[in-house]
Backbone as CSV, one residue per row, in Angstrom:
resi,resn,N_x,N_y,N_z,CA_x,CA_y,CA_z,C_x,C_y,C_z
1,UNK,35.574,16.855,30.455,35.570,18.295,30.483,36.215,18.866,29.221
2,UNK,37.360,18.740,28.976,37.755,18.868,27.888,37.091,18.803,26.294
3,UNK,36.257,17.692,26.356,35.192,16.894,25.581,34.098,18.391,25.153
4,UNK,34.185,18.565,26.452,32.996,20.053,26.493,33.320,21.385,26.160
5,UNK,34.598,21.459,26.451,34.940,22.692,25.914,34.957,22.914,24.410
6,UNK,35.932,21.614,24.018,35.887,21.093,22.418,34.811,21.480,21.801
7,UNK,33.642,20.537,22.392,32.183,20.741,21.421,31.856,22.629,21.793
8,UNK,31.813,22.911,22.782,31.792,24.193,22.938,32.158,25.539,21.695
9,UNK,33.393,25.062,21.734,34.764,25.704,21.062,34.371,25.977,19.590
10,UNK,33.886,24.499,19.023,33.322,23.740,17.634,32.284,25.380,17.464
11,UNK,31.127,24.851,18.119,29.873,25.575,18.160,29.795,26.906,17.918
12,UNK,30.926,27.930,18.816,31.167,28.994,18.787,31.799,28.748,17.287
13,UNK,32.561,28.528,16.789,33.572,28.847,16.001,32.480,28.735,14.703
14,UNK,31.553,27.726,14.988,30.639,27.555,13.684,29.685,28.864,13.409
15,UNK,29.111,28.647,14.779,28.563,30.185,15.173,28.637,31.349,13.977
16,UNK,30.329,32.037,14.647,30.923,32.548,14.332,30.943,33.056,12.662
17,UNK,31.401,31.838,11.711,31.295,31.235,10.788,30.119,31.704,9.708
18,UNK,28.975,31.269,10.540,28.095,31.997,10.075,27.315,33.084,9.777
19,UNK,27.979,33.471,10.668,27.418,34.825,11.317,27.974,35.695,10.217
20,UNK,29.787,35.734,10.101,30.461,36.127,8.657,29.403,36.226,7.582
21,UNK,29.391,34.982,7.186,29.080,34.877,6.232,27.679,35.004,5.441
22,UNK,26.886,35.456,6.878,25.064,36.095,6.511,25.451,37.642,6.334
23,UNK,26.843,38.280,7.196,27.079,39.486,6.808,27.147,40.106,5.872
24,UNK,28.238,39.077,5.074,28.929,39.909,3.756,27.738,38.898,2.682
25,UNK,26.504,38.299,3.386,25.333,37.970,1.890,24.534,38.607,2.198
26,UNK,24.357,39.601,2.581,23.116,40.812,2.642,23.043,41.404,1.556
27,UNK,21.754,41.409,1.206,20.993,41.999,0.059,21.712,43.283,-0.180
28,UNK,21.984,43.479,-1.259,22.722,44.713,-1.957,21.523,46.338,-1.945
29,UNK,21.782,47.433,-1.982,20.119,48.027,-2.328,20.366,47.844,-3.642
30,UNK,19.134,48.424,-4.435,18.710,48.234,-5.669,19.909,49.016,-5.999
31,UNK,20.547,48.944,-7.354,21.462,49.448,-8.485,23.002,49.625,-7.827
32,UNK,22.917,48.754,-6.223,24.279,48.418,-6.025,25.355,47.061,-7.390
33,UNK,26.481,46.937,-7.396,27.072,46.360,-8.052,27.590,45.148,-6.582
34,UNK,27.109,43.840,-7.946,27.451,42.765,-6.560,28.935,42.383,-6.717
35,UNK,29.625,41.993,-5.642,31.001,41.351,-6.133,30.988,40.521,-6.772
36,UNK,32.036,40.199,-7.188,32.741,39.321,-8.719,33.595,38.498,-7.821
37,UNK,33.592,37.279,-7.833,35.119,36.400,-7.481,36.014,36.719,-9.000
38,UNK,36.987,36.893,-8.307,38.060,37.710,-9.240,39.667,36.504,-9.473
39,UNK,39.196,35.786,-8.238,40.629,35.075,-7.961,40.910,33.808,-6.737
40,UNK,41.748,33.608,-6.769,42.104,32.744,-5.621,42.999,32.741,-5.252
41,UNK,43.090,33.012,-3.484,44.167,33.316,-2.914,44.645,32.481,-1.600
42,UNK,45.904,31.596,-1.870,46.341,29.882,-1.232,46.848,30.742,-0.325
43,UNK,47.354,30.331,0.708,48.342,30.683,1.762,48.892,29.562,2.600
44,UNK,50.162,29.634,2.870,50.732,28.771,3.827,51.220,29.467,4.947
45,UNK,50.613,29.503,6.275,50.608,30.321,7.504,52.200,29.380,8.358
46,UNK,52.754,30.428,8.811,53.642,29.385,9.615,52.799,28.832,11.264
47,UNK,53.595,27.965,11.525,53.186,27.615,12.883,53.884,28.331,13.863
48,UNK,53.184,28.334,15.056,53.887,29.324,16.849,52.796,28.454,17.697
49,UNK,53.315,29.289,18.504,52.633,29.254,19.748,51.844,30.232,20.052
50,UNK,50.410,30.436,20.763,49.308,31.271,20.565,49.988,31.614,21.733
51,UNK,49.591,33.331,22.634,50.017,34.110,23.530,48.667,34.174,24.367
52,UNK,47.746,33.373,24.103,46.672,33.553,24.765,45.429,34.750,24.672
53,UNK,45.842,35.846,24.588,45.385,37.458,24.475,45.482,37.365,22.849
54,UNK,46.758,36.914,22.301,46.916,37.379,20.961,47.939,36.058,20.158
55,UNK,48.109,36.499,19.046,48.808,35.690,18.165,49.151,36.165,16.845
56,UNK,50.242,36.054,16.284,50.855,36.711,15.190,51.747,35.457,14.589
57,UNK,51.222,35.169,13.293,52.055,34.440,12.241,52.237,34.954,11.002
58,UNK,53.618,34.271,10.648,53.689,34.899,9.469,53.609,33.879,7.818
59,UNK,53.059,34.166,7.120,52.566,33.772,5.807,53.297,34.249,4.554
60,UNK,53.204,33.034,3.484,53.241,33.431,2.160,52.091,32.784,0.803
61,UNK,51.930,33.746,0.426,50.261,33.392,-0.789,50.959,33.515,-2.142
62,UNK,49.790,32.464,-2.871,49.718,33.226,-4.603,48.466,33.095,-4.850
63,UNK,48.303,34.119,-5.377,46.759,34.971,-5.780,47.049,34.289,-7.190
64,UNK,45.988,33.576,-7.656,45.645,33.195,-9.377,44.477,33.789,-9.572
65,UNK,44.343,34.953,-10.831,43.677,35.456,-10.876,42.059,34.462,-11.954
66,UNK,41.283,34.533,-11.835,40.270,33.932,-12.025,40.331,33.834,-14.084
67,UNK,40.290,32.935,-14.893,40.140,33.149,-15.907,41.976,33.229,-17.101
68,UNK,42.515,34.126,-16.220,43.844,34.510,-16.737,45.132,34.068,-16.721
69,UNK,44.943,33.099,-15.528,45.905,32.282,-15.016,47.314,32.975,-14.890
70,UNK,47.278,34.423,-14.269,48.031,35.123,-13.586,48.372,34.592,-12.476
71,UNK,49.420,34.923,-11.797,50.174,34.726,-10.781,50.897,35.454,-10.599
72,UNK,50.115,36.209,-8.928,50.345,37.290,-8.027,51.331,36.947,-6.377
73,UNK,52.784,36.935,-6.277,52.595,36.426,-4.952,52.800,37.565,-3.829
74,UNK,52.829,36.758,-2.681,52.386,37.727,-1.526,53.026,37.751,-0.200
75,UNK,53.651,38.284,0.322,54.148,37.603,1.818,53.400,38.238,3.193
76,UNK,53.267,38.268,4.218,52.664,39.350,5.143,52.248,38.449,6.419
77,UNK,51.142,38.412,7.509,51.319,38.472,8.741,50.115,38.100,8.622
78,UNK,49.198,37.156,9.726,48.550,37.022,10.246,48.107,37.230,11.614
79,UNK,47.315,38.256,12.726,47.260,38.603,13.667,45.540,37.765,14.091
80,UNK,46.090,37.156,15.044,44.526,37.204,16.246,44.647,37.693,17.477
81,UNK,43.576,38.608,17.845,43.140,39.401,19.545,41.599,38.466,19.565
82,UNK,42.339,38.001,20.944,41.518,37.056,21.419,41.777,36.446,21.588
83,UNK,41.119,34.903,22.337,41.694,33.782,22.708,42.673,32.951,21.999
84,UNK,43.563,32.599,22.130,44.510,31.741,20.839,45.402,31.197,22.296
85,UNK,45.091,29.640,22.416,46.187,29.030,23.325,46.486,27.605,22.691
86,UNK,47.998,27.207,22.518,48.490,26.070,22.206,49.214,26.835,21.128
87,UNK,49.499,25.333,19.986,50.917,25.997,19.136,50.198,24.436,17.921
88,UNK,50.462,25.045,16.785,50.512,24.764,15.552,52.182,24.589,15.087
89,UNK,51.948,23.662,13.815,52.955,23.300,13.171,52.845,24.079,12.015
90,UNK,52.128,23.981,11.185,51.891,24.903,10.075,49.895,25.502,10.081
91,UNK,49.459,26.010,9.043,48.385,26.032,8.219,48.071,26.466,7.010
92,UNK,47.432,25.728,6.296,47.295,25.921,4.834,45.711,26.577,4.818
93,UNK,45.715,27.699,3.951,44.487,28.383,3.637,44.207,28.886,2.358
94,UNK,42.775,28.619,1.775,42.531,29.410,0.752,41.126,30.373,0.959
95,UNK,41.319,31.339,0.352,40.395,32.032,0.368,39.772,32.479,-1.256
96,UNK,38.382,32.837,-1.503,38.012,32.858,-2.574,37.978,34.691,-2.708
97,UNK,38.251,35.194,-3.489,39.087,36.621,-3.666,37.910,37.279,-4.552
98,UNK,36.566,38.601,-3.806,35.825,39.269,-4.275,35.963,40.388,-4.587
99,UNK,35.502,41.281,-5.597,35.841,42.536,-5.648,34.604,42.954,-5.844
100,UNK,34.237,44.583,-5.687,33.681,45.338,-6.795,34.270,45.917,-7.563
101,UNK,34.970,46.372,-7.623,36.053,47.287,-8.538,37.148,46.026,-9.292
102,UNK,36.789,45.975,-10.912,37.229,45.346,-11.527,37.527,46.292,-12.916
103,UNK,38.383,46.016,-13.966,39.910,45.217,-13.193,40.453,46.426,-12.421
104,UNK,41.737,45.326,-11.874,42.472,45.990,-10.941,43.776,45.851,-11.290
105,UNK,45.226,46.666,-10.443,46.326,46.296,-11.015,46.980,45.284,-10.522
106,UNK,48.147,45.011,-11.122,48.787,43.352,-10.372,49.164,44.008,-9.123
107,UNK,49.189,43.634,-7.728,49.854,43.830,-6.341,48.270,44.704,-5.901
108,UNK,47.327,44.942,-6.447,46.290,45.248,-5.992,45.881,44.457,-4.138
109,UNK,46.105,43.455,-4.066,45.519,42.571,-3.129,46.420,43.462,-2.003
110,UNK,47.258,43.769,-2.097,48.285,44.218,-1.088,47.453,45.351,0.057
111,UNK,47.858,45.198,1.480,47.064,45.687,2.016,46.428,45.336,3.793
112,UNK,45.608,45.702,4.334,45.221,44.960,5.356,43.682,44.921,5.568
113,UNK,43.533,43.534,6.293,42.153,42.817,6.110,41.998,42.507,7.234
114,UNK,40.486,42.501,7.693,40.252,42.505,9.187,38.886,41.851,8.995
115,UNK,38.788,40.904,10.375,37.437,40.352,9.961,36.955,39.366,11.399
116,UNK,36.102,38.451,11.148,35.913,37.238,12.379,36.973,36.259,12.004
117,UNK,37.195,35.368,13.364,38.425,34.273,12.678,37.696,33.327,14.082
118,UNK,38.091,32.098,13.544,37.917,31.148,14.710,38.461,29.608,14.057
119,UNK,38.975,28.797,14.873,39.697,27.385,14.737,39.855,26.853,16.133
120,UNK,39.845,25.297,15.973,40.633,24.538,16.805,41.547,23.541,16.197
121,UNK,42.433,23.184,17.306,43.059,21.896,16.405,43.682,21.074,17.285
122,UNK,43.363,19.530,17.419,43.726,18.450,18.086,44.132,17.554,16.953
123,UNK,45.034,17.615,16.805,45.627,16.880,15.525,45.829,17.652,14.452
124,UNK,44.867,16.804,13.822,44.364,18.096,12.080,42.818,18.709,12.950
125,UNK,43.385,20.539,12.463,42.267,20.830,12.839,41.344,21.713,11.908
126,UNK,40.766,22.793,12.378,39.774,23.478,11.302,39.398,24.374,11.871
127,UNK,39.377,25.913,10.703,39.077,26.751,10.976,38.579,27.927,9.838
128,UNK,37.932,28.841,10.450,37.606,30.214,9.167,38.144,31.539,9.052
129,UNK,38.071,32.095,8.418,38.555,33.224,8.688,37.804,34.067,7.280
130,UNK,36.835,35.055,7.551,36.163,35.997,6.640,36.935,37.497,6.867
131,UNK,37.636,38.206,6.005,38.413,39.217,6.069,38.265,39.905,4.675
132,UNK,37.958,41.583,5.164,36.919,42.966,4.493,38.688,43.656,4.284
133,UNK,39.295,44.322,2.862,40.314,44.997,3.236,40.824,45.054,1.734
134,UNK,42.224,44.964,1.721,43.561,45.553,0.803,43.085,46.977,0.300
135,UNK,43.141,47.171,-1.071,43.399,48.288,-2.182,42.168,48.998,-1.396
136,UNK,41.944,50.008,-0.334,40.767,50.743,-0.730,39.584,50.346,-0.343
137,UNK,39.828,49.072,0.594,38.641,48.005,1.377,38.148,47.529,0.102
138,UNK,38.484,47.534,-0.690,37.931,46.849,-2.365,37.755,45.262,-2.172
139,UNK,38.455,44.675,-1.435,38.539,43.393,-1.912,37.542,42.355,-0.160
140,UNK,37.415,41.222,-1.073,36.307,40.454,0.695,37.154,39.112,0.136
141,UNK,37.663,38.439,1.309,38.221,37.098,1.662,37.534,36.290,2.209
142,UNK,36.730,35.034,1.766,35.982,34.220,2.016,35.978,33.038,1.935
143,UNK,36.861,32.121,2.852,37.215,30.867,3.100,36.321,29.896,1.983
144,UNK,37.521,29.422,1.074,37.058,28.317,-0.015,37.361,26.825,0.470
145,UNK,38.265,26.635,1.588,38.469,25.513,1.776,38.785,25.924,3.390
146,UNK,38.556,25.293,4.483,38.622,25.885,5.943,39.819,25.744,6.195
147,UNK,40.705,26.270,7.237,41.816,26.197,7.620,42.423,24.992,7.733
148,UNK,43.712,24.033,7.214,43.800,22.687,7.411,45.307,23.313,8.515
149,UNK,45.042,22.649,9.622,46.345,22.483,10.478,46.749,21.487,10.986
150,UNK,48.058,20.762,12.258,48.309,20.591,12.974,48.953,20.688,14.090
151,UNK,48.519,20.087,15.411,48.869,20.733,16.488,47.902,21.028,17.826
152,UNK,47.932,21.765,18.677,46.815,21.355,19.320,46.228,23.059,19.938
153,UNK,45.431,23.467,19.337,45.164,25.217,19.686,43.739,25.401,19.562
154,UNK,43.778,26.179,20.046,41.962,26.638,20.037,42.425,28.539,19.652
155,UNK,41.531,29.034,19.109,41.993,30.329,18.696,40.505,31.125,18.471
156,UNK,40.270,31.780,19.020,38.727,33.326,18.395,39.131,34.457,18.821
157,UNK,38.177,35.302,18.088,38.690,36.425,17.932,38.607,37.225,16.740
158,UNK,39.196,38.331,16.501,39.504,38.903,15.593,40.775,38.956,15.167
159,UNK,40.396,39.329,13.106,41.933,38.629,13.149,42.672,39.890,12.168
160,UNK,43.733,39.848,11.549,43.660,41.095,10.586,44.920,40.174,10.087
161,UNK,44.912,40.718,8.566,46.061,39.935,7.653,46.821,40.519,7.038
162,UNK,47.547,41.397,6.817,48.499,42.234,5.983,49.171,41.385,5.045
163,UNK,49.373,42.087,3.450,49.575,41.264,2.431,50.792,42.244,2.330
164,UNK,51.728,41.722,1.857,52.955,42.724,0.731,53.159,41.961,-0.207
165,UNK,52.834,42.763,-2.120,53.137,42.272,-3.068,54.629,41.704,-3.189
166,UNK,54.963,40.682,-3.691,56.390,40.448,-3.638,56.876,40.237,-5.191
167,UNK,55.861,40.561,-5.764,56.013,40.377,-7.308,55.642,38.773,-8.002
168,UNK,56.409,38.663,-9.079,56.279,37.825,-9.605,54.865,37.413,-10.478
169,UNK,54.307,38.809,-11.316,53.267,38.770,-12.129,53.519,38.130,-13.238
170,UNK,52.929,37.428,-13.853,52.945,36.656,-15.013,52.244,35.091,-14.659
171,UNK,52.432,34.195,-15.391,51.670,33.048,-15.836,52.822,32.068,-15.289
């Protein structure tokens, strides 16, 4: 049974996954401006325990900006509404950092991002998270490497991420 929920869990979450990510690749209309990957943005999520209904962790990032080899860092919160049961030790995430509006200023990323999210984890586990938000909804977060965790949780839903610049611009 368990076995089933798992593959279940998988399916949805892939689902999910995709579904993101046919969203934010929809055809632009004619003489729209397409996004630019601008950057890359690491995060190390702490570990909890999911509340079932919801879940809130808290994180710290550095944004390297694409080309310039800037370094932006970041501290702020991770929220899921929705299913989230069990407890993690940590998670490591990157996301690949789009804009239309280029350039931008340093602490630009700062802000909140809302989007689909889904993971499990029986051991090391895996997960996505596509998130629309910061400066002005300017910026799109689009999983470059999937969630690496451990621990044992299943988590969907929606998720939202709040960034606060913490400084430290330069190389």
């Amino acid at each position: 049974m368990i076995r089933t929920i798992f593959d279940k869990t998988l399916t949805f979450t892939a689902a999910l996954t995709v579904a993101a990510f046919g969203f934010l690749a929809q055809p632009e209309p004619a003489g729209a401006a397409a996004p630019v990957r601008v950057g890359l943005l690491t995060c190390q999520v702490d570990g909890g325990v999911g509340k079932i209904i919801a879940s809130r962790r808290e994180l710290s990032c550095i944004f390297e900006r694409v080309g310039s080899g800037r370094i932006e860092r970041y501290a702020g919160e991770i929220n899921r509404i929705g299913l989230d049961i069990g407890s993690t030790s940590y998670s490591d995430i990157a996301w690949g950092v789009f804009s239309l509006a280029e350039p931008y200023a340093p602490g630009a990323l700062q802000g909140t991002y809302a989007g689909i999210s889904g993971g499990v984890s029986v051991g090391v586990g895996l997960g996505a998270n596509v998130l629309i938000g910061g400066l002005e909804r300017s910026f799109a977060l689009q999983p470059v490497s999937v969630e690496a965790s451990r621990g044992l949780n299943l988590a969907l839903g929606v998720a939202s991420l709040r960034l606060i610049s913490v400084g430290n611009f330069g190389q």
